[in-house]
MOPAC internal coordinates of N, CA, C and O (Angstrom, degrees):
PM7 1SCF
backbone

  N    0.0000 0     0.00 0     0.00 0    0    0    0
  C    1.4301 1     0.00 0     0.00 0    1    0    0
  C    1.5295 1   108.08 1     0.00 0    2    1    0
  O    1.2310 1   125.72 1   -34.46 1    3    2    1
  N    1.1543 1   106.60 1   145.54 1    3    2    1
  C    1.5879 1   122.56 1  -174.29 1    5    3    2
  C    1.7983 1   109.09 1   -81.56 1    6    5    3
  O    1.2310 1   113.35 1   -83.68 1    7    6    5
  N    1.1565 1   130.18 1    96.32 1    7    6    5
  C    1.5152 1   120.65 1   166.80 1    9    7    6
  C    1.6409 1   108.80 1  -106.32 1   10    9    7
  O    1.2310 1   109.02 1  -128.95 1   11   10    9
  N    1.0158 1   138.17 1    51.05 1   11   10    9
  C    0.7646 1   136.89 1   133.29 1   13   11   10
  C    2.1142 1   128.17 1   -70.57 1   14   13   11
  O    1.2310 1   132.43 1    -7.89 1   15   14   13
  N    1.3708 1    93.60 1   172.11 1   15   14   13
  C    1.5597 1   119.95 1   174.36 1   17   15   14
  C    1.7712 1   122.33 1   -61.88 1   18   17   15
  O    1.2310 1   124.84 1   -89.33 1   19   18   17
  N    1.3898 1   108.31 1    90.67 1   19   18   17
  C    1.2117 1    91.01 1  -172.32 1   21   19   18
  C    1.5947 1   117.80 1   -74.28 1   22   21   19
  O    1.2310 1   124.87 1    13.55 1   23   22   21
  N    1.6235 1   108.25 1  -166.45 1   23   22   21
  C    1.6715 1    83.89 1  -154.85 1   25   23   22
  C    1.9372 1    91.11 1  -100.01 1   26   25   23
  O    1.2310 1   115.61 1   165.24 1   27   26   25
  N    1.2866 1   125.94 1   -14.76 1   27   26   25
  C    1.4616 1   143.49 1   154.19 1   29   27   26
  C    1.8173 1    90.65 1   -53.52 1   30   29   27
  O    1.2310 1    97.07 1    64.02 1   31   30   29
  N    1.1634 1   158.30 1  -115.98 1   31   30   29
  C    1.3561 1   137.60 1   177.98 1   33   31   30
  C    1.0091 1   132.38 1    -2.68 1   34   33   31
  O    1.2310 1   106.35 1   152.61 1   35   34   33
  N    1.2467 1   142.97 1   -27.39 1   35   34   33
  C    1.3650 1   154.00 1  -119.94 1   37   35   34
  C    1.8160 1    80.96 1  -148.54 1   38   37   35
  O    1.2310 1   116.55 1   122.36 1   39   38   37
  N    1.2778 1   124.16 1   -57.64 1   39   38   37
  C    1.5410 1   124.13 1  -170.87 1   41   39   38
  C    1.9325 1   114.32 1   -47.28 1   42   41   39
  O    1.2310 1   138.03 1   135.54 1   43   42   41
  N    2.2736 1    82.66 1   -44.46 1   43   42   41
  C    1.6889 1    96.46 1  -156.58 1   45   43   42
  C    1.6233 1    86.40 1   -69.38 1   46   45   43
  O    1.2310 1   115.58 1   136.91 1   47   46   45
  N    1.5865 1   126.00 1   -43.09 1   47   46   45
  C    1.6435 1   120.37 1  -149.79 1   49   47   46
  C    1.6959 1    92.88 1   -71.10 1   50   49   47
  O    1.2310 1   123.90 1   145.74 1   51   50   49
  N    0.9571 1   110.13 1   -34.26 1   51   50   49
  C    1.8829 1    95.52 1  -160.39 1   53   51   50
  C    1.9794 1    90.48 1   -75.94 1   54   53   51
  O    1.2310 1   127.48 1   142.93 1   55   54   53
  N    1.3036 1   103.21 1   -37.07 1   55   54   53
  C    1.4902 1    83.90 1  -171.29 1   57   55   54
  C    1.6954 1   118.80 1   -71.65 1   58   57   55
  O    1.2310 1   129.42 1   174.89 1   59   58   57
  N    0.9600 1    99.46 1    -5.11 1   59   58   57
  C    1.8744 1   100.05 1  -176.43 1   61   59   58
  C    1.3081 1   108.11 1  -103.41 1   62   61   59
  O    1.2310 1   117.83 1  -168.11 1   63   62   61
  N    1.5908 1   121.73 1    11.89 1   63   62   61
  C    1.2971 1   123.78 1  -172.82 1   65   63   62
  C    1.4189 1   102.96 1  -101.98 1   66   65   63
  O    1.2310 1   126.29 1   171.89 1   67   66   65
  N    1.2990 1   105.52 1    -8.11 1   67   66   65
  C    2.0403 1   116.95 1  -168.05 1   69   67   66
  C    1.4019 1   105.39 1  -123.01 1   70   69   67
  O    1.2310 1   117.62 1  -165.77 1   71   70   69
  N    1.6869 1   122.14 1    14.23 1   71   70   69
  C    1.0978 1   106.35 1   151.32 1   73   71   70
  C    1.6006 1   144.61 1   -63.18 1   74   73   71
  O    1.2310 1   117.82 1   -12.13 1   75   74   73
  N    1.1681 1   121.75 1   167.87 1   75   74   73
  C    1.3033 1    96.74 1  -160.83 1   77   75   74
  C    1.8506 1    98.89 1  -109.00 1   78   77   75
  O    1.2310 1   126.16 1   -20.24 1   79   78   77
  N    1.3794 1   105.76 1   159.76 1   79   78   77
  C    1.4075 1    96.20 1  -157.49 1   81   79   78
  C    1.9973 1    81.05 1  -113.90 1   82   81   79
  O    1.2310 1   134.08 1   -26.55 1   83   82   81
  N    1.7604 1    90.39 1   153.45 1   83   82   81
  C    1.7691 1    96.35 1   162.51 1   85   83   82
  C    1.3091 1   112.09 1   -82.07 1   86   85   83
  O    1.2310 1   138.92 1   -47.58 1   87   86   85
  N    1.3486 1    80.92 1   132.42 1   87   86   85
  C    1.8669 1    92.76 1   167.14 1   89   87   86
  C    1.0899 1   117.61 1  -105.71 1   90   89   87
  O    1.2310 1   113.17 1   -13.65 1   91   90   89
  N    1.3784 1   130.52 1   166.35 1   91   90   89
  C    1.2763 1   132.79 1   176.65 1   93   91   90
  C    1.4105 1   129.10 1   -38.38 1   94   93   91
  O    1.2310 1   110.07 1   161.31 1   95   94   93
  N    1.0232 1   136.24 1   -18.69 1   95   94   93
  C    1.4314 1   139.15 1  -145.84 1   97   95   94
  C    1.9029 1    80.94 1  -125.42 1   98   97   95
  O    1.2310 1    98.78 1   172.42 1   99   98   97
  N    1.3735 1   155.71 1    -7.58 1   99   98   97
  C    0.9946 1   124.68 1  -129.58 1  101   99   98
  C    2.0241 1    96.94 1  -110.39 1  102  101   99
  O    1.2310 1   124.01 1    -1.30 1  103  102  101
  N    0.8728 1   109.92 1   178.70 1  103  102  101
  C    1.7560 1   118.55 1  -160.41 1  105  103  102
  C    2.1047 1    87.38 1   -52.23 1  106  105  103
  O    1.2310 1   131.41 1   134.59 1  107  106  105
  N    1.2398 1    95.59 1   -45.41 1  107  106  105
  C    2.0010 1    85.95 1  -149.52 1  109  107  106
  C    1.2120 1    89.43 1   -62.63 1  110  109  107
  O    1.2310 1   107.17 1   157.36 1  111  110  109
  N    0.9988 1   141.51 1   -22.64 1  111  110  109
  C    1.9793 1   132.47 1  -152.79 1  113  111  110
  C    1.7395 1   104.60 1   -91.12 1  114  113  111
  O    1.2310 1   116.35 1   163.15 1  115  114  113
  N    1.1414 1   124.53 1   -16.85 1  115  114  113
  C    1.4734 1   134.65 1   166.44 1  117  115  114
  C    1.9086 1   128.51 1  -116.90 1  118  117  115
  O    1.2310 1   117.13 1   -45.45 1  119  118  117
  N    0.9672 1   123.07 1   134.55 1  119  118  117
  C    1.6019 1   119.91 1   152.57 1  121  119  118
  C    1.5525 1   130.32 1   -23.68 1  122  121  119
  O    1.2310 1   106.73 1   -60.48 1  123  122  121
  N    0.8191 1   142.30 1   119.52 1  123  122  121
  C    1.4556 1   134.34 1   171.33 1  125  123  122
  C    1.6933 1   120.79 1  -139.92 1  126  125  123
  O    1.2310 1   120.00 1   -50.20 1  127  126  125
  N    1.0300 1   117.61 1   129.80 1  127  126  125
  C    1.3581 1   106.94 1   163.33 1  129  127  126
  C    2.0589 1    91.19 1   106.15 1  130  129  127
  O    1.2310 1   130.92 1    30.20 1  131  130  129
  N    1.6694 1    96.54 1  -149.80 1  131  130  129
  C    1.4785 1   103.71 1   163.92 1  133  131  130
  C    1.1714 1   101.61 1   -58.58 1  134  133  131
  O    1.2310 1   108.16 1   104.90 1  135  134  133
  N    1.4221 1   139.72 1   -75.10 1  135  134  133
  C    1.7915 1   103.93 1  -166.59 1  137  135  134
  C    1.4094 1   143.36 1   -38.74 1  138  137  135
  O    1.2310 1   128.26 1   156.15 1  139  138  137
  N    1.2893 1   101.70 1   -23.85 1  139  138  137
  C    1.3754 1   116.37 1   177.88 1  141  139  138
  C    1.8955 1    88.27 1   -73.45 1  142  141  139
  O    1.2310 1   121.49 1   115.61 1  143  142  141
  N    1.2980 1   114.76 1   -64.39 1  143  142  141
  C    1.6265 1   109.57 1  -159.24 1  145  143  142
  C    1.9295 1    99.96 1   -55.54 1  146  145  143
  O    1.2310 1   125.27 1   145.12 1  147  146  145
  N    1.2600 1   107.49 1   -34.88 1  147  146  145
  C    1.3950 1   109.93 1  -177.87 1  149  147  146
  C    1.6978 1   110.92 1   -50.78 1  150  149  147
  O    1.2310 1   127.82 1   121.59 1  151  150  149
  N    1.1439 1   102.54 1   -58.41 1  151  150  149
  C    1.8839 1   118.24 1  -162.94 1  153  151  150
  C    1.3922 1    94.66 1   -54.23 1  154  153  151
  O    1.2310 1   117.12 1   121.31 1  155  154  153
  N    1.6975 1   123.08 1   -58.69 1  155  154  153
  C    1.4012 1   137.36 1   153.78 1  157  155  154
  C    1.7854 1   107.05 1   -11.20 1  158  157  155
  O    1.2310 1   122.18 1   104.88 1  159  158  157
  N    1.3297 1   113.42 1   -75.12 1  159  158  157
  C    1.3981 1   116.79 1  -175.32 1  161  159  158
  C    1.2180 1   131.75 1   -70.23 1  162  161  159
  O    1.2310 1   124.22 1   174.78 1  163  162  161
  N    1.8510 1   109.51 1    -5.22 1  163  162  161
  C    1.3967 1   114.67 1   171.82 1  165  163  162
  C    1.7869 1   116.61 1   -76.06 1  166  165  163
  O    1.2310 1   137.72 1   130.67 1  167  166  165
  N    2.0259 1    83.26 1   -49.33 1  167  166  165
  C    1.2383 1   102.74 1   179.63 1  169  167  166
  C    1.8823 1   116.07 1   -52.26 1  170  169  167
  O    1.2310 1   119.50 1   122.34 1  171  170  169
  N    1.0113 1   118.55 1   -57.66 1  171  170  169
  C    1.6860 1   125.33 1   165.80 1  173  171  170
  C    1.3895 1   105.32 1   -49.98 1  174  173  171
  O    1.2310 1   108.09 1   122.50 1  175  174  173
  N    1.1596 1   139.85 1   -57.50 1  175  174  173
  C    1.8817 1   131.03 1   151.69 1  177  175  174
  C    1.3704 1   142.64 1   -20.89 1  178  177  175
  O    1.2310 1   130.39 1   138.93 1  179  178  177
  N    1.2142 1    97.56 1   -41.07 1  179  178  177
  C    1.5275 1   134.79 1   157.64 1  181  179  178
  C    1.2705 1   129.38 1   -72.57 1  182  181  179
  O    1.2310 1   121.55 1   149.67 1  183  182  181
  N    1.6130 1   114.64 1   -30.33 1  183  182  181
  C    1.3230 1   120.30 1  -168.05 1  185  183  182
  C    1.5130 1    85.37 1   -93.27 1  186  185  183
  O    1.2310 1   113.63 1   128.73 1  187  186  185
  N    1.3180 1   129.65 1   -51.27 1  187  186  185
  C    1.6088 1   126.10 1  -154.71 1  189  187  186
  C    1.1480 1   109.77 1   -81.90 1  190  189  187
  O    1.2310 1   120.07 1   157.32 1  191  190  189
  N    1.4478 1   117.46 1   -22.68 1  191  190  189
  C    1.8099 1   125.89 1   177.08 1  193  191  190
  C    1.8896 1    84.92 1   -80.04 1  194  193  191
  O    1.2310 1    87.57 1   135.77 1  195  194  193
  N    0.9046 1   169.37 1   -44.23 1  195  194  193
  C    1.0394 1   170.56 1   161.70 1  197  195  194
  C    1.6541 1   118.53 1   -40.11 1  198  197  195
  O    1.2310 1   125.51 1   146.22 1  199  198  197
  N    1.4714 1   107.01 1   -33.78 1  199  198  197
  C    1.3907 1   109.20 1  -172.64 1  201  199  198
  C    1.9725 1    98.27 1  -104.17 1  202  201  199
  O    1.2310 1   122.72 1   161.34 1  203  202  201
  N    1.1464 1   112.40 1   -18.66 1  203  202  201
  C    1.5586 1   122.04 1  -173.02 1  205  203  202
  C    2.0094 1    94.40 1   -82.16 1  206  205  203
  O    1.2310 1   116.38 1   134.84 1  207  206  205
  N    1.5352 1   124.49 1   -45.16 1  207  206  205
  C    1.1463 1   130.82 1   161.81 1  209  207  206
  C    1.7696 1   121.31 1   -49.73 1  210  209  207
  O    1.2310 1   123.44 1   163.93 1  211  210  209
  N    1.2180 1   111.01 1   -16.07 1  211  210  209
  C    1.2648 1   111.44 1  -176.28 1  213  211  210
  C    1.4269 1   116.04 1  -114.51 1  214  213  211
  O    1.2310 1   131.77 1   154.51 1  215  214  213
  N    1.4886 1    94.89 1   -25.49 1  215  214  213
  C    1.6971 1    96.27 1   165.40 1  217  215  214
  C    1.4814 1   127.54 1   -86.71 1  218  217  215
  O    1.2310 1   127.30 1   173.41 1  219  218  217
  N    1.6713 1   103.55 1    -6.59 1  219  218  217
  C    1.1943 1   114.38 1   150.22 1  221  219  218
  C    1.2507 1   128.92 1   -73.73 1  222  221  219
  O    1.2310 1   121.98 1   134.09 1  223  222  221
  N    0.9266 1   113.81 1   -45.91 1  223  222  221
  C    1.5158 1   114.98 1  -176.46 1  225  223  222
  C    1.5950 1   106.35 1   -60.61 1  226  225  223
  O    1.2310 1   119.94 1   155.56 1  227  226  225
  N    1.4839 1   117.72 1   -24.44 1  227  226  225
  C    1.4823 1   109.02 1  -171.57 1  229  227  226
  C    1.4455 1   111.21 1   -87.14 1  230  229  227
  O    1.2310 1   123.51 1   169.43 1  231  230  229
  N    1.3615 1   110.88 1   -10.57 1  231  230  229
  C    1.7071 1   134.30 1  -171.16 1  233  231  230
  C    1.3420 1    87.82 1   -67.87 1  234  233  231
  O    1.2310 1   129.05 1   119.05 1  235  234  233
  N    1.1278 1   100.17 1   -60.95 1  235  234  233
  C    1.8515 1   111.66 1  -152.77 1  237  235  234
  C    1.2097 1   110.12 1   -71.78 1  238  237  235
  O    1.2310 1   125.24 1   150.66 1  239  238  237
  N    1.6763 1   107.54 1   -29.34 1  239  238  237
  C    1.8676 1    99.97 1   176.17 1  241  239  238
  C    1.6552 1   115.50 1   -81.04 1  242  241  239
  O    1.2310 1   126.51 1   160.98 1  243  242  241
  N    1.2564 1   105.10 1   -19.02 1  243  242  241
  C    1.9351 1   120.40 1   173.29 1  245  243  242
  C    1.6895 1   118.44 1   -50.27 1  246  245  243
  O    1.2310 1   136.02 1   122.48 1  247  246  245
  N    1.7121 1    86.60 1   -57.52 1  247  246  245
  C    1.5254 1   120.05 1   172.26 1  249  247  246
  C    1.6367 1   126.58 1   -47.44 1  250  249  247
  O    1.2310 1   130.39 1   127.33 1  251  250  249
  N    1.8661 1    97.57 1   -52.67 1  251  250  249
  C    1.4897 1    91.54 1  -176.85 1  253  251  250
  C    1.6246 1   100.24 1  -109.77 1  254  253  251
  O    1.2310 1   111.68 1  -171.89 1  255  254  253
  N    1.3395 1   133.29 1     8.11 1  255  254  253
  C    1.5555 1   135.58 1   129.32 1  257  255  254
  C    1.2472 1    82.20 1    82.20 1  258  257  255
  O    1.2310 1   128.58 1  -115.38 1  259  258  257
  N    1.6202 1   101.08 1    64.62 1  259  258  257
  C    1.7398 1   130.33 1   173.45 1  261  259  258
  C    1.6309 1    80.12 1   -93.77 1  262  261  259
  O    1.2310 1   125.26 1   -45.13 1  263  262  261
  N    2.0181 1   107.50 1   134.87 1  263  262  261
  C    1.6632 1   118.54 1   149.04 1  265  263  262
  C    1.3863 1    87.91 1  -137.68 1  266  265  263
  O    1.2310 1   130.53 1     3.27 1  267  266  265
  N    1.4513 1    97.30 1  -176.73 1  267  266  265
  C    1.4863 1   117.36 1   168.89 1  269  267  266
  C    1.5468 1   123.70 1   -68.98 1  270  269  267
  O    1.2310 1   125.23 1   175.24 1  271  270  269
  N    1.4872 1   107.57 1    -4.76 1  271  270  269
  C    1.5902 1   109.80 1   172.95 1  273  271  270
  C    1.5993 1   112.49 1   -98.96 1  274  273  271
  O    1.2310 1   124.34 1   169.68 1  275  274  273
  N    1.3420 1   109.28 1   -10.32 1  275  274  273
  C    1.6290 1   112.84 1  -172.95 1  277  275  274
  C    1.2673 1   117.54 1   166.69 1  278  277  275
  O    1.2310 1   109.02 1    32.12 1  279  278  277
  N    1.2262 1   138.16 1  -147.88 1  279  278  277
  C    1.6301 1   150.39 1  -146.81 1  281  279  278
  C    1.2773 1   102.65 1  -149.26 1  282  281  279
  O    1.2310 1   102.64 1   -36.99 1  283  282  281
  N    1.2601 1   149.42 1   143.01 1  283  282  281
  C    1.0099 1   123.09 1   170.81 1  285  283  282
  C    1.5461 1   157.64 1    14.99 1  286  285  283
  O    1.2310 1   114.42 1    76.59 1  287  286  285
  N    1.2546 1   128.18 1  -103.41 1  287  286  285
  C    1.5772 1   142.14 1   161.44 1  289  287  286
  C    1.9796 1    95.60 1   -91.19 1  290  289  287
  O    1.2310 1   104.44 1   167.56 1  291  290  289
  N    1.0288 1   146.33 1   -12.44 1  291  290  289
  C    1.5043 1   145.91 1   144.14 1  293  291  290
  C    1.7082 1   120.78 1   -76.85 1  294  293  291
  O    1.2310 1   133.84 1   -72.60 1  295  294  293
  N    1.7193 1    90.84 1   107.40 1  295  294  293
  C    1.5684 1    95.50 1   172.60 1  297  295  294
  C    1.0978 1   108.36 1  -120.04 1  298  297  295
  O    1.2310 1   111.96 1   -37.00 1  299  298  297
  N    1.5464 1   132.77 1   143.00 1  299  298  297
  C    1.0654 1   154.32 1   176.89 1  301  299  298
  C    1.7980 1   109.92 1   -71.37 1  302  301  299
  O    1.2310 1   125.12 1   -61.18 1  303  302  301
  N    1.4912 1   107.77 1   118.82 1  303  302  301
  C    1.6020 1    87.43 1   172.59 1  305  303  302
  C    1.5716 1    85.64 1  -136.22 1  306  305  303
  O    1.2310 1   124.44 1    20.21 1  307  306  305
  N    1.2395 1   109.07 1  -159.79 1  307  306  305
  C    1.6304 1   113.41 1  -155.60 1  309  307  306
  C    1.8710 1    99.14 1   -95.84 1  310  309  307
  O    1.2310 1   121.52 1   169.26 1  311  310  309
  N    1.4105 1   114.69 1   -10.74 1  311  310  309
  C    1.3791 1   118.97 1   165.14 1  313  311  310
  C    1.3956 1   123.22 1   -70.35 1  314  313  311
  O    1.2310 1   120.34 1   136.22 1  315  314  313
  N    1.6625 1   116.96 1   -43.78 1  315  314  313
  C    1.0482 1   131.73 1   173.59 1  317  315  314
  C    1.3070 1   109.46 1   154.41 1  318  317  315
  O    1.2310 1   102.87 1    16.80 1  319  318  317
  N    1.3441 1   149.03 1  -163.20 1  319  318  317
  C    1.4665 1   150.22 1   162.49 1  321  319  318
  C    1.1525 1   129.32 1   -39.73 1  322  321  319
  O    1.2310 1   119.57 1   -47.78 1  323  322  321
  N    1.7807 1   118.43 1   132.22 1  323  322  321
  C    1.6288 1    88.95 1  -172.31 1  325  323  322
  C    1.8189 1    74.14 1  -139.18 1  326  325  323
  O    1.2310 1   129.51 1   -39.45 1  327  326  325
  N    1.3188 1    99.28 1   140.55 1  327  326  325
  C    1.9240 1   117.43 1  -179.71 1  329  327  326
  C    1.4295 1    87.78 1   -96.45 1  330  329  327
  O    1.2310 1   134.87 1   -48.74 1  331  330  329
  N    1.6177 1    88.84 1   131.26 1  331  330  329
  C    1.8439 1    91.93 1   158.42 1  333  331  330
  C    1.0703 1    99.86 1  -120.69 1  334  333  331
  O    1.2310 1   114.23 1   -36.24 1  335  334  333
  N    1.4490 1   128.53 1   143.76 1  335  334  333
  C    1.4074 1   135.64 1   153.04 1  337  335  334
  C    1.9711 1    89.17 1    90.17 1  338  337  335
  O    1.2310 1   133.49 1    17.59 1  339  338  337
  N    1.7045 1    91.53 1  -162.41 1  339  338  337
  C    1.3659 1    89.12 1   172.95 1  341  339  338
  C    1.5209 1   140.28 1   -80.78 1  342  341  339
  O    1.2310 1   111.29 1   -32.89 1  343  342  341
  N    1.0848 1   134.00 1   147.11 1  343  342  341
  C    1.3476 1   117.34 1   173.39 1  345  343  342
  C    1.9642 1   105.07 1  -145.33 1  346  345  343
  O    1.2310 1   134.75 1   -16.83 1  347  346  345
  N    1.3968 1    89.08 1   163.17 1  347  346  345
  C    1.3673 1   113.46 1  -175.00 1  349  347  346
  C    1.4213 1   107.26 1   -94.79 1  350  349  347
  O    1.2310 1   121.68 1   -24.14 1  351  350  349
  N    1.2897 1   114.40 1   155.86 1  351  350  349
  C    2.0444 1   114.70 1   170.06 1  353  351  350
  C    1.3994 1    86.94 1  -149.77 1  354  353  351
  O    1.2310 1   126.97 1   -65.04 1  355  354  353
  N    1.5612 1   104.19 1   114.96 1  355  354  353
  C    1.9152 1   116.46 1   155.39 1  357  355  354
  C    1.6800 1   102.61 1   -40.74 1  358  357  355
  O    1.2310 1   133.80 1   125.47 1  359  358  357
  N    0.9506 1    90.93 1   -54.53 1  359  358  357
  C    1.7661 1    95.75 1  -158.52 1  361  359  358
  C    1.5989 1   109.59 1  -111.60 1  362  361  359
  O    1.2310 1   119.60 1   -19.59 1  363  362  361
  N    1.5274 1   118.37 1   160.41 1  363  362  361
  C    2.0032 1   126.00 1   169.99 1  365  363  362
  C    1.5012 1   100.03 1   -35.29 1  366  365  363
  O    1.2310 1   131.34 1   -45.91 1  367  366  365
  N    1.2066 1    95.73 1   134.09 1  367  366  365
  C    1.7539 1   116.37 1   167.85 1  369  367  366
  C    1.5006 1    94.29 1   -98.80 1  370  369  367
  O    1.2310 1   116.89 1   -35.84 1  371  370  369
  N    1.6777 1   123.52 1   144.16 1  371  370  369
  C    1.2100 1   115.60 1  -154.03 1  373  371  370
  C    1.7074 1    75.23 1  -175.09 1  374  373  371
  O    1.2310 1   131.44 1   -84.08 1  375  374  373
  N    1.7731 1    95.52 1    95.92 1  375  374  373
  C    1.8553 1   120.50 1  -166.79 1  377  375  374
  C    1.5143 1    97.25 1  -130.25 1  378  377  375
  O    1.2310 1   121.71 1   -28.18 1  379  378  377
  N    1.3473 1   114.33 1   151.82 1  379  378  377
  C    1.4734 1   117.03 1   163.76 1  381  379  378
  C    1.6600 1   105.01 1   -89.12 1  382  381  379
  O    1.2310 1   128.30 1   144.22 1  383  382  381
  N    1.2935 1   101.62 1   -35.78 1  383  382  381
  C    1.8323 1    90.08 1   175.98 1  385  383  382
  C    1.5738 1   106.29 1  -150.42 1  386  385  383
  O    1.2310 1   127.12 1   -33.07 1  387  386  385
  N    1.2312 1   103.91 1   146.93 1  387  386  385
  C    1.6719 1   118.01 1   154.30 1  389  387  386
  C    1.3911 1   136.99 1  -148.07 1  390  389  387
  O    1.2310 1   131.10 1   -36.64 1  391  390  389
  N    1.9942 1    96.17 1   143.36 1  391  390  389
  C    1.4505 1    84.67 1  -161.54 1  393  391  390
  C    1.4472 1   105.96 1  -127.61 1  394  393  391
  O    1.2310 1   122.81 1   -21.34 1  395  394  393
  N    1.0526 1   112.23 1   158.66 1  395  394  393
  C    1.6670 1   122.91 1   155.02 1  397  395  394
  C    1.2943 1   110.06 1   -19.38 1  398  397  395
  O    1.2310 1   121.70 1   -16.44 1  399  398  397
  N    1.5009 1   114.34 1   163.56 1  399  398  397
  C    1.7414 1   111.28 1   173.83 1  401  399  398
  C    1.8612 1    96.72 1  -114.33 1  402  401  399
  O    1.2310 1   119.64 1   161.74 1  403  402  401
  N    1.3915 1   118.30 1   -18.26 1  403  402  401
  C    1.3718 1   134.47 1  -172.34 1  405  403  402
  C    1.4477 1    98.67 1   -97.36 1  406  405  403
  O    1.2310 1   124.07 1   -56.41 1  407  406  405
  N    1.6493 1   109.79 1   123.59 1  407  406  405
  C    1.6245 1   126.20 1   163.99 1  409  407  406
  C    2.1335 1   100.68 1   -77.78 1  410  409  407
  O    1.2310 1   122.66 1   -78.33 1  411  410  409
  N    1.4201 1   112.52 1   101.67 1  411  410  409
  C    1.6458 1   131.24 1  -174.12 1  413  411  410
  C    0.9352 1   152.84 1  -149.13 1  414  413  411
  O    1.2310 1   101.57 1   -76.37 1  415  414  413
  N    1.1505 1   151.20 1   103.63 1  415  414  413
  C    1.5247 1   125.87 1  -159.66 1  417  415  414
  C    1.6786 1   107.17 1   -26.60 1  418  417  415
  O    1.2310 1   102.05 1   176.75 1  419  418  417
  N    1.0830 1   150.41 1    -3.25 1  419  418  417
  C    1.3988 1   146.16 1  -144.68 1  421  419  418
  C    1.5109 1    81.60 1  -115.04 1  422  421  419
  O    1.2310 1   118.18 1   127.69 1  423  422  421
  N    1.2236 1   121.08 1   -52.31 1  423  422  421
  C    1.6068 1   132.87 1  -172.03 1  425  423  422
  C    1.1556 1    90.83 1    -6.10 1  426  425  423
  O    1.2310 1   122.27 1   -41.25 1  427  426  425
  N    1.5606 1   113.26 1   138.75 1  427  426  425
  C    1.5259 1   128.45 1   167.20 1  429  427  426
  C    1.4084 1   112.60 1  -142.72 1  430  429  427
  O    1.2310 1   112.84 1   -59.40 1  431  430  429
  N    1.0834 1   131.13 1   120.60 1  431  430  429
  C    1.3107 1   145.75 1   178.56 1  433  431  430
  C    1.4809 1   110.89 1  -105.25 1  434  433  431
  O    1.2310 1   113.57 1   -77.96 1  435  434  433
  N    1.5221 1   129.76 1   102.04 1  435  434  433
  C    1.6526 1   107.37 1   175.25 1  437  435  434
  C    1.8377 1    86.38 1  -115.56 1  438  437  435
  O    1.2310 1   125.45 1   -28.04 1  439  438  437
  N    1.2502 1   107.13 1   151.96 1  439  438  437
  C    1.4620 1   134.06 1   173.87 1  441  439  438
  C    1.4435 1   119.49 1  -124.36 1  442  441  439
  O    1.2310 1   125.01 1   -36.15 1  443  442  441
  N    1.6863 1   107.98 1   143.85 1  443  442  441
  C    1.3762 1    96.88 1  -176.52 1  445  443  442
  C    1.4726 1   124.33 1    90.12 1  446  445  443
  O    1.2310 1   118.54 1   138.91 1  447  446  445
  N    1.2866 1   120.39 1   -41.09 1  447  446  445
  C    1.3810 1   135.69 1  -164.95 1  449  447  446
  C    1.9367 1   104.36 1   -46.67 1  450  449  447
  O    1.2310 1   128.54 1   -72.59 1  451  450  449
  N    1.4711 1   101.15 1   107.41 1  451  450  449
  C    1.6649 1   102.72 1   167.32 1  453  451  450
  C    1.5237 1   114.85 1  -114.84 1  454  453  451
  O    1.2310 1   120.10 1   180.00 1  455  454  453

C-alpha cells in the first residue's frame, strides 16, 4: 500500500502555509470611516444627555429648596417634622400631635387627631 503524499495534499499544505496572517495594525482591529465618525457621535450624545441630566437635577433641587435639614417649608429635626410657613399635603395628614411654634394664649395642642 502506498502511504505516501499525494500530489492534491501536497497542493492544499503548501498553499495554506502562505497565507497571510492579520497583524495588528490591520483594517478589522480598529474603526474607520463612518464608524469611527459614528462611535464619535454616540460618545458626544452621551456626554451632553449626561451634562443636560445633571443640570437638571441641580434645577430641581434649587427649585424645591432640597438641604440636608429638609424639603422645602418641611424640616426635619430630631423631634419629628416641623412646617414652616405654608404648606400643601396631596393626601390625609394622620399625626398623634400638633403644636404651635409660639408659647400664647393662641397655644394649641390637638392630640390623637386621625
Amino acid at each position: 500500500m502506498f502511504t505516501g503524499i499525494t500530489q492534491e495534499h501536497y497542493i492544499l499544505a503548501s498553499q495554506s502555509v502562505h497565507l497571510p496572517r492579520p497583524t495588528q495594525g490591520s483594517p478589522g482591529s480598529a474603526a474607520y470611516g463612518w464608524r469611527k465618525r459614528g462611535l464619535y457621535f454616540l460618545l458626544l450624545l452621551l456626554l451632553v444627555t449626561m451634562i443636560v441630566n445633571l443640570a437638571l437635577t441641580v434645577w430641581i433641587i434649587k427649585v424645591m429648596n432640597f438641604s440636608t435639614d429638609g424639603m422645602g417649608s418641611l424640616k426635619l429635626d430630631q423631634d419629628g417634622i416641623r412646617v414652616e410657613g405654608k404648606s400643601e399635603f396631596a393626601s390625609p395628614l394622620y399625626v398623634n400631635e400638633i403644636q404651635s411654634r409660639g408659647v400664647s394664649a393662641r397655644h394649641t395642642v390637638l392630640h390623637d387627631i386621625l
